[in-house]
PyMOL Python script that loads the backbone (N, CA, C, O; Angstrom):
from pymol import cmd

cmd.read_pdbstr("""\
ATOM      1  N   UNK A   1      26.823   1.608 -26.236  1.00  0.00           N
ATOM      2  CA  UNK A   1      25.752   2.018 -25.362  1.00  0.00           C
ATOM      3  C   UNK A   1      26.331   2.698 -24.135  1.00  0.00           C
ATOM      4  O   UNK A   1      27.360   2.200 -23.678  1.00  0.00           O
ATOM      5  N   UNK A   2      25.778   3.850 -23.491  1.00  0.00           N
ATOM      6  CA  UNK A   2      25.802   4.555 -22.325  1.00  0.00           C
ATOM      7  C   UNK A   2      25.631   3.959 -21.222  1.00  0.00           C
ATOM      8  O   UNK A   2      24.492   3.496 -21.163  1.00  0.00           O
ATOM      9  N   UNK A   3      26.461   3.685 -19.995  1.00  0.00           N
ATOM     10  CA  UNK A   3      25.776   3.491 -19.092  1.00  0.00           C
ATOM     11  C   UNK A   3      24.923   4.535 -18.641  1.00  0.00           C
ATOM     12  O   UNK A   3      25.123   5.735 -18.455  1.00  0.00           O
ATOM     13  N   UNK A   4      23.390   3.414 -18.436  1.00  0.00           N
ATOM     14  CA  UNK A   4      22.632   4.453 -17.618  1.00  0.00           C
ATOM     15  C   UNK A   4      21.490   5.081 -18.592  1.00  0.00           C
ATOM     16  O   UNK A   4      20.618   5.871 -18.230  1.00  0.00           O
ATOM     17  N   UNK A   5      21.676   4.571 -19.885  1.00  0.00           N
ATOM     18  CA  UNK A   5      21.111   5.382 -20.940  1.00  0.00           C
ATOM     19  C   UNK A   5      19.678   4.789 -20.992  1.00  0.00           C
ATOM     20  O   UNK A   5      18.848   5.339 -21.717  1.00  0.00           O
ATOM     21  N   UNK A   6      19.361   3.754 -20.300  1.00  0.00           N
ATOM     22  CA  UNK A   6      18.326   2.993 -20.071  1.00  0.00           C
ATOM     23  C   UNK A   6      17.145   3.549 -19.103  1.00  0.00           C
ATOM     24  O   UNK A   6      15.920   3.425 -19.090  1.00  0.00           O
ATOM     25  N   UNK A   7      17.984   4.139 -18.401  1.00  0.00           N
ATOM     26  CA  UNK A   7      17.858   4.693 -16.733  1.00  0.00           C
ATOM     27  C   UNK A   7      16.431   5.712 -16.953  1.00  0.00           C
ATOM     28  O   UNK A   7      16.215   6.105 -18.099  1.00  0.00           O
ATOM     29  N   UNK A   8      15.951   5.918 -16.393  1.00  0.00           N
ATOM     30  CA  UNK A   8      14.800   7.377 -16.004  1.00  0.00           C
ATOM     31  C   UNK A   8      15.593   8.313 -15.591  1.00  0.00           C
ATOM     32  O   UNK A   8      16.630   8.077 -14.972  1.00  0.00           O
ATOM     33  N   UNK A   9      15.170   9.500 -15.900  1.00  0.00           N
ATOM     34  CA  UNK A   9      15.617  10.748 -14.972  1.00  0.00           C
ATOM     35  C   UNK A   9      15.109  10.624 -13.758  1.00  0.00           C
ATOM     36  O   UNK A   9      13.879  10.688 -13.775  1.00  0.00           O
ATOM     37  N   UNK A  10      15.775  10.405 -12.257  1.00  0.00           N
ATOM     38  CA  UNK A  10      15.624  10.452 -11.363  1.00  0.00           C
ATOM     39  C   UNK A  10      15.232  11.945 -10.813  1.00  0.00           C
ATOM     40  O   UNK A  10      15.931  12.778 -11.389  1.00  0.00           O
ATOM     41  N   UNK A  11      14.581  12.370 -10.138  1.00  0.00           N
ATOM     42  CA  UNK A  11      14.036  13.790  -9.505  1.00  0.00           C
ATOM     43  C   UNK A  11      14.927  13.664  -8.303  1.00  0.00           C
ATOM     44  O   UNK A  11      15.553  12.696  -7.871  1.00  0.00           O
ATOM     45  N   UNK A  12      14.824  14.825  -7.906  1.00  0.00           N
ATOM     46  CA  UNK A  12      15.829  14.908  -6.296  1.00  0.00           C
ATOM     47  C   UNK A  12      14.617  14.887  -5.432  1.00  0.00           C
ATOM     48  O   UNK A  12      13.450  15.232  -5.617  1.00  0.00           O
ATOM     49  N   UNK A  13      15.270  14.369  -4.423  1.00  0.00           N
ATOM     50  CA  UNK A  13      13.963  14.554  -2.845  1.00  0.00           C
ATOM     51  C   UNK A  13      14.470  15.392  -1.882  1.00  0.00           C
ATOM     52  O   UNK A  13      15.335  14.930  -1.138  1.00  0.00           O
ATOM     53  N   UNK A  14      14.271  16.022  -1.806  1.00  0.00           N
ATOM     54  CA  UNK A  14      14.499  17.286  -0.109  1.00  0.00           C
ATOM     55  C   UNK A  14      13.888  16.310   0.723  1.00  0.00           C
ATOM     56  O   UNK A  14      13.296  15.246   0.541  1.00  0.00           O
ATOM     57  N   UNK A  15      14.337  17.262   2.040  1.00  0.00           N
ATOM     58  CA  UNK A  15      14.616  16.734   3.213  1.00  0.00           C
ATOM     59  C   UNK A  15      12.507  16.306   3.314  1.00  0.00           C
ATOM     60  O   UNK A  15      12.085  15.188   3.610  1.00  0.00           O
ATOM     61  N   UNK A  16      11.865  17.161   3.081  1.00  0.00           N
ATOM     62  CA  UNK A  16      10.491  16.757   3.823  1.00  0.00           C
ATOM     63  C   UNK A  16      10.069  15.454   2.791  1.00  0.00           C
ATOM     64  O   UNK A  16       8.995  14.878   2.963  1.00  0.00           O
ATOM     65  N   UNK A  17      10.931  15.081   1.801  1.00  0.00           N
ATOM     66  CA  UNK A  17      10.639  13.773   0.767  1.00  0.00           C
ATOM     67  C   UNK A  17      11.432  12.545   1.639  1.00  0.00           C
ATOM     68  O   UNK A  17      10.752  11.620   2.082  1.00  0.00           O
ATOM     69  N   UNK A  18      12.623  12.572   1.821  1.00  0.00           N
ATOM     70  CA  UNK A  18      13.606  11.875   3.034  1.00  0.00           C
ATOM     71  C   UNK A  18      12.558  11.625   3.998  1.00  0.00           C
ATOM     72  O   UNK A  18      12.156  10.461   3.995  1.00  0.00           O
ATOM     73  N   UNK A  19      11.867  12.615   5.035  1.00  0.00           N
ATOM     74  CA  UNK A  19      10.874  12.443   5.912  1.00  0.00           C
ATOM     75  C   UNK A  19       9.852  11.391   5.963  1.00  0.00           C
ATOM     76  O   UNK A  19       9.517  10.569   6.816  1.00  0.00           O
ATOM     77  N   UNK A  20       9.394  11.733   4.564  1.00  0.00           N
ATOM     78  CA  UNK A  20       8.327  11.249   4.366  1.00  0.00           C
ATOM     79  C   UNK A  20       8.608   9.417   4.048  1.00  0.00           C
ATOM     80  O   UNK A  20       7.778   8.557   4.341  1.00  0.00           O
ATOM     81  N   UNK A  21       9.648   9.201   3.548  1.00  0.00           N
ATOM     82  CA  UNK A  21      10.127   8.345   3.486  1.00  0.00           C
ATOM     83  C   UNK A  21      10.581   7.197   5.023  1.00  0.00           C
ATOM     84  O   UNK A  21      10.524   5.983   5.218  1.00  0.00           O
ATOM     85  N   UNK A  22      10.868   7.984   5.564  1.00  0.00           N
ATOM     86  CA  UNK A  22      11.235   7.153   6.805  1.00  0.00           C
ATOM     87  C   UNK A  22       9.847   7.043   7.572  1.00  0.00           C
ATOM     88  O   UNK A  22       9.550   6.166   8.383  1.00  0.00           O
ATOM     89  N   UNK A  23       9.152   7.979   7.206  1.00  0.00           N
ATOM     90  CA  UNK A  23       7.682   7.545   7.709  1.00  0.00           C
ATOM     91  C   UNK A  23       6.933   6.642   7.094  1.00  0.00           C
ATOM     92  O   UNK A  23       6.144   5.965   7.753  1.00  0.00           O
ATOM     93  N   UNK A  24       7.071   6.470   5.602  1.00  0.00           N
ATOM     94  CA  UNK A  24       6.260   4.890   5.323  1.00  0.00           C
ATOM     95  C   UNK A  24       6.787   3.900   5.457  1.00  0.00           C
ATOM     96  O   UNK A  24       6.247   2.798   5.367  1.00  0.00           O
ATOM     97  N   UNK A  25       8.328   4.191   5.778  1.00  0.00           N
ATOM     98  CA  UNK A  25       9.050   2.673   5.991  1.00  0.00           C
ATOM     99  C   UNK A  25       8.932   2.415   7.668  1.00  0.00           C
ATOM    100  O   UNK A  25       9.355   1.397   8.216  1.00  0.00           O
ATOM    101  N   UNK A  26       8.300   3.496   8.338  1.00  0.00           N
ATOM    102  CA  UNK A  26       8.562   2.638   9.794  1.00  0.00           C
ATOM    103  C   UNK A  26       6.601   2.642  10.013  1.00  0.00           C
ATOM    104  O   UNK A  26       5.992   2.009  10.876  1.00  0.00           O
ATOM    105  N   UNK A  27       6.089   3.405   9.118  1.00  0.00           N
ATOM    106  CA  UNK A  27       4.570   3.196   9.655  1.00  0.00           C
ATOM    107  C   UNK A  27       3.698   2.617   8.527  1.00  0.00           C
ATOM    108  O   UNK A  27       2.598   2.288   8.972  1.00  0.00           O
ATOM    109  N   UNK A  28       3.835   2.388   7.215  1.00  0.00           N
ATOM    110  CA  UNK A  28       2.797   1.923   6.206  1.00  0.00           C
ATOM    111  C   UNK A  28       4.004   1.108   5.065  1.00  0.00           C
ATOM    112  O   UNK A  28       4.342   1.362   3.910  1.00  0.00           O
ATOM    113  N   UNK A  29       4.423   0.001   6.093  1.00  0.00           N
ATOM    114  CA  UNK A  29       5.122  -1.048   4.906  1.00  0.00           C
ATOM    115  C   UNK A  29       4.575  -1.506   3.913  1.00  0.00           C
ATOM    116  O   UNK A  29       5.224  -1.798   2.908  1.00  0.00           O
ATOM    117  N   UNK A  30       3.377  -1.646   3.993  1.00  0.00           N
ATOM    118  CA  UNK A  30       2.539  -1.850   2.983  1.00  0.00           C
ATOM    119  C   UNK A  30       2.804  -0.925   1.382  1.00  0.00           C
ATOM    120  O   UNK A  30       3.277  -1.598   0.466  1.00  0.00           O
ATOM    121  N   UNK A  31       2.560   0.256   1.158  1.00  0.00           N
ATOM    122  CA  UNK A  31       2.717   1.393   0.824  1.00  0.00           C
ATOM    123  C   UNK A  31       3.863   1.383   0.183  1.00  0.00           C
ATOM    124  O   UNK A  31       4.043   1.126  -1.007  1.00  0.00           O
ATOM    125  N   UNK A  32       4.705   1.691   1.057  1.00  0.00           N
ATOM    126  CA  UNK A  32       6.231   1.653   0.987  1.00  0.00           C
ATOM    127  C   UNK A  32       6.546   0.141   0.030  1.00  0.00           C
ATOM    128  O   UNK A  32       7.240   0.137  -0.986  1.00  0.00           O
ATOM    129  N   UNK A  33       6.171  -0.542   0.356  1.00  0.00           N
ATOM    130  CA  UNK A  33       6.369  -1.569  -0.939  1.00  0.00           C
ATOM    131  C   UNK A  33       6.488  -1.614  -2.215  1.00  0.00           C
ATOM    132  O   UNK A  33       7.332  -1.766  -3.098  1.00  0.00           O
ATOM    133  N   UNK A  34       4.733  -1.329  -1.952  1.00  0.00           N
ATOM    134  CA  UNK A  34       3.912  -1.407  -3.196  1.00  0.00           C
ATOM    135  C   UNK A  34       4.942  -0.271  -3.913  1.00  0.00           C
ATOM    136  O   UNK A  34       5.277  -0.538  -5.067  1.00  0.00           O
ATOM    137  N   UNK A  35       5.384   0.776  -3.411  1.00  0.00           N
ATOM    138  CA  UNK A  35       5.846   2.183  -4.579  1.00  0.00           C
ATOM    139  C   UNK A  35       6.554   1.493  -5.260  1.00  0.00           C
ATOM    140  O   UNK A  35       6.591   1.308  -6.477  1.00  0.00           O
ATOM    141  N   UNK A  36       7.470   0.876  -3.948  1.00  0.00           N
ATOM    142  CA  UNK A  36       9.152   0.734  -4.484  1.00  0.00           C
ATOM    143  C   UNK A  36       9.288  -0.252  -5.540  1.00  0.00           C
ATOM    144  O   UNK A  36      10.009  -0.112  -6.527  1.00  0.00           O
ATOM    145  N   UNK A  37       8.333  -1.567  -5.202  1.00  0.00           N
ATOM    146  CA  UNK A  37       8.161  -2.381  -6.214  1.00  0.00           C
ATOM    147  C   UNK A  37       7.968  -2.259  -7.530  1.00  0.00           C
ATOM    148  O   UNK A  37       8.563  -2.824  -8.447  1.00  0.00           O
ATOM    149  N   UNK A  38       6.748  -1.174  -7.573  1.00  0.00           N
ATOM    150  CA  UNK A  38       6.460  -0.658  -8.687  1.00  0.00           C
ATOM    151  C   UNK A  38       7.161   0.653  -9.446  1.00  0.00           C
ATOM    152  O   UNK A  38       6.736   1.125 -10.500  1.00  0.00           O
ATOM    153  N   UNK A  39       8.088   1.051  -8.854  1.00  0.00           N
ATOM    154  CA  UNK A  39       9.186   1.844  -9.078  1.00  0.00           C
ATOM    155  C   UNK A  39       8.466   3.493  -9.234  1.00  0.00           C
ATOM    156  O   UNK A  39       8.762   4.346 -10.071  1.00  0.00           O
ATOM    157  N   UNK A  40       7.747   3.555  -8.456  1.00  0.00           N
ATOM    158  CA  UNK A  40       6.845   4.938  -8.477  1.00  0.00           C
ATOM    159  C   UNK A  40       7.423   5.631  -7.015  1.00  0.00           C
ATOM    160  O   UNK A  40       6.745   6.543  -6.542  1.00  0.00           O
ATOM    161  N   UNK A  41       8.303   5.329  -6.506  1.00  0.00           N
ATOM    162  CA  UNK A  41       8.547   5.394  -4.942  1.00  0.00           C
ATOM    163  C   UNK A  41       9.556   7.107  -5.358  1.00  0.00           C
ATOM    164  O   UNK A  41       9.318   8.157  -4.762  1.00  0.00           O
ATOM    165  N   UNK A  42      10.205   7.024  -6.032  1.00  0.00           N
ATOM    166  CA  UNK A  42      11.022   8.494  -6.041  1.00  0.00           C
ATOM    167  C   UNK A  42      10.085   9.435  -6.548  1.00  0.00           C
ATOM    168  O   UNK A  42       9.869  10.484  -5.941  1.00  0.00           O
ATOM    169  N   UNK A  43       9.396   9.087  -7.829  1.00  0.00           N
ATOM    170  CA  UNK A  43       8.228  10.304  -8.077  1.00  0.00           C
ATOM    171  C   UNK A  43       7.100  10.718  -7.395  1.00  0.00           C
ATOM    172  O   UNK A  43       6.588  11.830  -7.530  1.00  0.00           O
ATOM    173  N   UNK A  44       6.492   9.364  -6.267  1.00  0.00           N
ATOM    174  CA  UNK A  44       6.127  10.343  -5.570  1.00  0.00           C
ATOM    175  C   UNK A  44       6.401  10.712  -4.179  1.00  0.00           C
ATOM    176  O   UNK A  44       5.377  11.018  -3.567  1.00  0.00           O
ATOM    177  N   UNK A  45       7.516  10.773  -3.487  1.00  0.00           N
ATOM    178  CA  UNK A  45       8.758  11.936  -2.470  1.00  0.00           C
ATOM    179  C   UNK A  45       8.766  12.549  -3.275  1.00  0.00           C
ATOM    180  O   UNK A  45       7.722  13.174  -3.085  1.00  0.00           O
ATOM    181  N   UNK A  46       9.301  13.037  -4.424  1.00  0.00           N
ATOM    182  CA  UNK A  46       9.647  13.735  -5.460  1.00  0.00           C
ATOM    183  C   UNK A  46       8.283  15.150  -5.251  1.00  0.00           C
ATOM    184  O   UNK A  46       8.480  16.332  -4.969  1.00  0.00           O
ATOM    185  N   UNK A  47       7.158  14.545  -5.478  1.00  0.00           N
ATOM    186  CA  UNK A  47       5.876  14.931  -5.660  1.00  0.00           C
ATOM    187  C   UNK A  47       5.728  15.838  -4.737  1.00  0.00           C
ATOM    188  O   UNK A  47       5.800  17.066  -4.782  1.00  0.00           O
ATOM    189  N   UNK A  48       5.483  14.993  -3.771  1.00  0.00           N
ATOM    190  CA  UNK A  48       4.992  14.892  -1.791  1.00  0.00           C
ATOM    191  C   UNK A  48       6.011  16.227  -1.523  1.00  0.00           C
ATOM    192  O   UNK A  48       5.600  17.299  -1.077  1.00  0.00           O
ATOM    193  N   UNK A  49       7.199  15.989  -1.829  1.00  0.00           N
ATOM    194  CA  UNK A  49       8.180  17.106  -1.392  1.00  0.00           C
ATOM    195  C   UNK A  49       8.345  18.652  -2.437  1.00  0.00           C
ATOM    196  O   UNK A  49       9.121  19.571  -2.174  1.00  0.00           O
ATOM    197  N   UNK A  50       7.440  18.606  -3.576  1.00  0.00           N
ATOM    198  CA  UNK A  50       7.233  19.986  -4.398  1.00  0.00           C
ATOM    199  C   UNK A  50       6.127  20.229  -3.518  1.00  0.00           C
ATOM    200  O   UNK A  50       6.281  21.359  -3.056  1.00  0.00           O
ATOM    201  N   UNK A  51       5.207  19.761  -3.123  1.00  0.00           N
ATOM    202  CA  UNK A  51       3.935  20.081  -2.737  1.00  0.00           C
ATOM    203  C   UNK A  51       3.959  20.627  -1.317  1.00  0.00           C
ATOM    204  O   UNK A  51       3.036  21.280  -0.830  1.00  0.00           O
ATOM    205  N   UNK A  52       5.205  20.276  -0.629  1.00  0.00           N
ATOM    206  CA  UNK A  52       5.610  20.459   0.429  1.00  0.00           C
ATOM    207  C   UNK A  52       6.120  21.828   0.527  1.00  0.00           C
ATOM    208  O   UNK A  52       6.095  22.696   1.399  1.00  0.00           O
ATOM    209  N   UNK A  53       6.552  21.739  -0.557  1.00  0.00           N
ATOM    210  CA  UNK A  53       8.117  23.110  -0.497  1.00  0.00           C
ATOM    211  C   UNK A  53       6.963  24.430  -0.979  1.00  0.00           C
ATOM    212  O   UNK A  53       7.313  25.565  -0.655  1.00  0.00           O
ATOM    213  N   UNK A  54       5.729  24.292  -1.673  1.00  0.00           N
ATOM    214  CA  UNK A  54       4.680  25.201  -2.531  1.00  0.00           C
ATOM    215  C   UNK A  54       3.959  25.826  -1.175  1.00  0.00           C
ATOM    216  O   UNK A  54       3.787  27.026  -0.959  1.00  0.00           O
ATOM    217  N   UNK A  55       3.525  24.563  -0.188  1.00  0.00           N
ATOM    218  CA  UNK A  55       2.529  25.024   0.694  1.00  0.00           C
ATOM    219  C   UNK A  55       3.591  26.008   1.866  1.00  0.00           C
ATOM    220  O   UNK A  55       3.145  26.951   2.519  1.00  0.00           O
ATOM    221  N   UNK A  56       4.935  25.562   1.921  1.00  0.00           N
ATOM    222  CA  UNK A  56       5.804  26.371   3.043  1.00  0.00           C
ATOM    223  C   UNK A  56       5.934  27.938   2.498  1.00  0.00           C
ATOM    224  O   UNK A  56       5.935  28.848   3.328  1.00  0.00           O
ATOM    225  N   UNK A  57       6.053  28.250   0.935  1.00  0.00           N
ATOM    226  CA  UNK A  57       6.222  29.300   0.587  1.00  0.00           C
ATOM    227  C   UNK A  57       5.104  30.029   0.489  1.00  0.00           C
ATOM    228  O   UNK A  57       5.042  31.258   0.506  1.00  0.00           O
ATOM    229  N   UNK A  58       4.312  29.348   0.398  1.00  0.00           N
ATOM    230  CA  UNK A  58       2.448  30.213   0.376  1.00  0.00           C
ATOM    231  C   UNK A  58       1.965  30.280   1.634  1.00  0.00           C
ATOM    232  O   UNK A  58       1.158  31.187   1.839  1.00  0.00           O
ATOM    233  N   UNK A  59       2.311  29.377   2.769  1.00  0.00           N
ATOM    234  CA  UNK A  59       2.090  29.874   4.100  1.00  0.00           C
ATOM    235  C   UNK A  59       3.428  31.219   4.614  1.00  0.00           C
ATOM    236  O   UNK A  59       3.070  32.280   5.125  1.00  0.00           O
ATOM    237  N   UNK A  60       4.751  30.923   4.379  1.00  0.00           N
ATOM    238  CA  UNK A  60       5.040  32.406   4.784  1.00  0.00           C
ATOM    239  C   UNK A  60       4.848  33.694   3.970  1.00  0.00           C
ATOM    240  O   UNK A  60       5.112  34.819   4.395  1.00  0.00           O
ATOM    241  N   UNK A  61       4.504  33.491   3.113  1.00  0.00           N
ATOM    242  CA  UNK A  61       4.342  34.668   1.975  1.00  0.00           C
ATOM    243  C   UNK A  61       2.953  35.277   3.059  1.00  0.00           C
ATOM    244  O   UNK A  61       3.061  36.338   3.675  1.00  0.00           O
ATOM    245  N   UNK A  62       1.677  34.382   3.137  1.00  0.00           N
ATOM    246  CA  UNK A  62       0.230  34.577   3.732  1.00  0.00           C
ATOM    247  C   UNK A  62       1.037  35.614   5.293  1.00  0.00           C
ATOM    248  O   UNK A  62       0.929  36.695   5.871  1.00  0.00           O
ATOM    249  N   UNK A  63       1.725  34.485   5.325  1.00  0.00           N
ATOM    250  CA  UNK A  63       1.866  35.606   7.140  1.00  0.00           C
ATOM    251  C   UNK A  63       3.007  36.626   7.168  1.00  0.00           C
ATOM    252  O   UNK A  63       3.436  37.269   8.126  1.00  0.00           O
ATOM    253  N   UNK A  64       3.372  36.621   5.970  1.00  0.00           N
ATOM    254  CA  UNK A  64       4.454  37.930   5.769  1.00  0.00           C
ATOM    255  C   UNK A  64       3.239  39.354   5.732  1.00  0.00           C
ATOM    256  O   UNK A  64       3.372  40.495   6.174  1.00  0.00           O
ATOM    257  N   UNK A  65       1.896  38.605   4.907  1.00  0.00           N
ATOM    258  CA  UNK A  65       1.019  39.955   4.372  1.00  0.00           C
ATOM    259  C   UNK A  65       0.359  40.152   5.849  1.00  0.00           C
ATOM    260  O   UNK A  65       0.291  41.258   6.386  1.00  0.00           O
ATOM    261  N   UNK A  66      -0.111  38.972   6.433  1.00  0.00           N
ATOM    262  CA  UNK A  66      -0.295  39.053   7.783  1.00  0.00           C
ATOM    263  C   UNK A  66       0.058  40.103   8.709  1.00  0.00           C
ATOM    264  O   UNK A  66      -0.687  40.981   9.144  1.00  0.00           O
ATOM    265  N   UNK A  67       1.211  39.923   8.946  1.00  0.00           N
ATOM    266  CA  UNK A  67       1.735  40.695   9.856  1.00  0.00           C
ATOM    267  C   UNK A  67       2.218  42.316   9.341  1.00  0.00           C
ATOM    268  O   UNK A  67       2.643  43.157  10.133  1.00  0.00           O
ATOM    269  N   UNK A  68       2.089  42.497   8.171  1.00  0.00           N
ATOM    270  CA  UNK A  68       2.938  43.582   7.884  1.00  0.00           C
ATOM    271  C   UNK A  68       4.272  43.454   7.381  1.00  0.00           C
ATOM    272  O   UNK A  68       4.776  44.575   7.325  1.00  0.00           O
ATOM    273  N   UNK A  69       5.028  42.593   7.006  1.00  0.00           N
ATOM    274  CA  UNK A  69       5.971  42.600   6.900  1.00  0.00           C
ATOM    275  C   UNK A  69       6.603  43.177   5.359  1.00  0.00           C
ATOM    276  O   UNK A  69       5.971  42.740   4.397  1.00  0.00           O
ATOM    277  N   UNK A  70       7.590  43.959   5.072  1.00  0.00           N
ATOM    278  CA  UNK A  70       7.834  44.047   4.197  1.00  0.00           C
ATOM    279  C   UNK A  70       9.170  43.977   3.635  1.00  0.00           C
ATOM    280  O   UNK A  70       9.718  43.148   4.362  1.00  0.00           O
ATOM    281  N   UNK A  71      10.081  44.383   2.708  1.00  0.00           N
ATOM    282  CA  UNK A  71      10.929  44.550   2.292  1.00  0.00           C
ATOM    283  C   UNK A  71      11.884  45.699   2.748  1.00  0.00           C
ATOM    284  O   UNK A  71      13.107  45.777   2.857  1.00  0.00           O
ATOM    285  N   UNK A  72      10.552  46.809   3.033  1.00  0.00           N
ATOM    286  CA  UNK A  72      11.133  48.426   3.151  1.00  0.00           C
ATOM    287  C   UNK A  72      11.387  47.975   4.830  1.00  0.00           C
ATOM    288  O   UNK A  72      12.329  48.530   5.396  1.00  0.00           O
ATOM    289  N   UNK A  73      10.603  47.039   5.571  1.00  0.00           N
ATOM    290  CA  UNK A  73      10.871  47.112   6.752  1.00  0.00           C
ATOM    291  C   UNK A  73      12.200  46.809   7.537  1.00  0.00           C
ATOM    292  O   UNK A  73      12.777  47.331   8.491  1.00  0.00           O
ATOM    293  N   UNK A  74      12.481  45.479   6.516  1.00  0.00           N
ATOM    294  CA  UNK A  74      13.769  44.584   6.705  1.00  0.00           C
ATOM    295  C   UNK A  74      14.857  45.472   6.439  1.00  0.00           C
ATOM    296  O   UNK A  74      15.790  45.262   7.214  1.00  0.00           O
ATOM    297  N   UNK A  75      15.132  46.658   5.378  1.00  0.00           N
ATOM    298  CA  UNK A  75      15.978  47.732   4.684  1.00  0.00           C
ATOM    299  C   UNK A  75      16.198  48.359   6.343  1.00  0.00           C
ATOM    300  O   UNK A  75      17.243  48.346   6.994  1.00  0.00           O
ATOM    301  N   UNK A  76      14.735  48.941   6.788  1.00  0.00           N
ATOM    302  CA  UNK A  76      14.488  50.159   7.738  1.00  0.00           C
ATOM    303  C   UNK A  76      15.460  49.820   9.229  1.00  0.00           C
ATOM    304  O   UNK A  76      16.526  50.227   9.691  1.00  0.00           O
ATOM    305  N   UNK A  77      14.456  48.896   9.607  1.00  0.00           N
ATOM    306  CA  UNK A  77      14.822  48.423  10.495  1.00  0.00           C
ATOM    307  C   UNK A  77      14.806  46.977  10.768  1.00  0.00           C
ATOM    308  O   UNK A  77      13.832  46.224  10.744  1.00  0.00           O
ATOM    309  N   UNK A  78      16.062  46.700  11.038  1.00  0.00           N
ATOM    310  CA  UNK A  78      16.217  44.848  11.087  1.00  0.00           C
ATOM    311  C   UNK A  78      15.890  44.615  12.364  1.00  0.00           C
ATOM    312  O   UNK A  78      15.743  43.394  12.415  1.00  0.00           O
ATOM    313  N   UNK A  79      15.677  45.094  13.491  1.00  0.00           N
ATOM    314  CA  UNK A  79      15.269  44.768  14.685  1.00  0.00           C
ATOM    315  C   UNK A  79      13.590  44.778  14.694  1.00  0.00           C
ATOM    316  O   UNK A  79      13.051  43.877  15.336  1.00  0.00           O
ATOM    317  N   UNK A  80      12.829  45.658  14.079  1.00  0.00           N
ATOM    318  CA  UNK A  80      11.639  45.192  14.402  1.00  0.00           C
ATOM    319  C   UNK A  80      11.098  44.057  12.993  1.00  0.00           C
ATOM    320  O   UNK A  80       9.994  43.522  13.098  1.00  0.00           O
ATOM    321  N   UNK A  81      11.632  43.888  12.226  1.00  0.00           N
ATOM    322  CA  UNK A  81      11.564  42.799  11.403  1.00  0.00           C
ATOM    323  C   UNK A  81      11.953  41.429  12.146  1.00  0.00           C
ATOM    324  O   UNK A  81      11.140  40.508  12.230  1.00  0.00           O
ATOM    325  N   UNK A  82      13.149  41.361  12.637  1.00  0.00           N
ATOM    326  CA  UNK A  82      13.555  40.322  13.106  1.00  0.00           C
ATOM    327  C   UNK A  82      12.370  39.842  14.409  1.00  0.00           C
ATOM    328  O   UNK A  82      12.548  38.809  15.055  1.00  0.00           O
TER     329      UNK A  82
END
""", "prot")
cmd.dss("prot")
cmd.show_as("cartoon", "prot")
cmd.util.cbc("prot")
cmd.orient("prot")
């Protein structure tokens, strides 16, 4: 037998999953329990932090169209892009 072969595939957590984490352990112990106990605690940081990383790329994408920003601009000129 493998070690580990027993195991789940663990998901990775980014930093806003880490976050989120130190926020139910210092504000909803409750919560934070219940996951860990029930071993649901990495899938959902796991979760919390795709959903995180979806809404950051769809809010700058929104204010890239916002403002004008483009590709040809960043090429053109990096000072009025920047």
């Amino acid at each position: 037998m493998i070690a580990g072969e027993d195991e789940p595939e663990s998901r990775p957590i980014g930093i806003r999953g880490q976050r989120h984490l130190r926020y139910l352990n210092q504000h909803h112990k409750v919560l934070y329990s219940e996951l860990l106990i029930s071993g649901k605690l990495n899938d959902y940081l796991a979760d919390l932090n795709e959903q995180a990383e979806d809404m950051f790329s769809r809010l700058v994408k929104q204010l890239a169209e916002k403002e004008g920003v483009t590709e040809a601009i960043k090429a053109e000129n990096q000072m009025l892009w920047v």
